[in-house]
C-alpha positions in Angstrom: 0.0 0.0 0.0 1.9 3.6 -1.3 0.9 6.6 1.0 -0.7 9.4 -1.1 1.7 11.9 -1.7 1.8 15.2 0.8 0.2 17.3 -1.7 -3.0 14.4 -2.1 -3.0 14.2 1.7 -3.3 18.3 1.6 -6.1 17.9 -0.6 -8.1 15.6 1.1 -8.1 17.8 4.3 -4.9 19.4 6.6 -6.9 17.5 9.4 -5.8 14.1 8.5 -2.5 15.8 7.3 -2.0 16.6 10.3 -2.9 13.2 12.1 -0.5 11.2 9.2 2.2 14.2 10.1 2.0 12.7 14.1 1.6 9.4 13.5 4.5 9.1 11.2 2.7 8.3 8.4 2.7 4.6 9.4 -0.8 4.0 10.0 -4.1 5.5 8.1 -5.0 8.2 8.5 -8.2 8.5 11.4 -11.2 11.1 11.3 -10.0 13.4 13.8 -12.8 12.8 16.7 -10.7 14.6 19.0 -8.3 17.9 17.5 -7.4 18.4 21.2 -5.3 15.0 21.2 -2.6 16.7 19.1 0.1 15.9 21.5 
């Protein structure tokens, strides 16, 4: 399975940017429930 580029993961929404961005980009990326859990 080949990550979507930065730019595609832009696109699709900063949120999950964000998450993929904290997580390494090692798991998919999760519908942010919670933006406070950004630590």
């Amino acid at each position: 399975m080949s990550d979507p580029s930065p730019m595609e993961r832009w696109e699709k929404g900063t949120e999950l940017t964000d998450i993929w961005a904290q997580q390494g980009s090692g798991k998919k990326p999760e519908k942010s429930k919670t933006p406070e859990k950004k630590k």
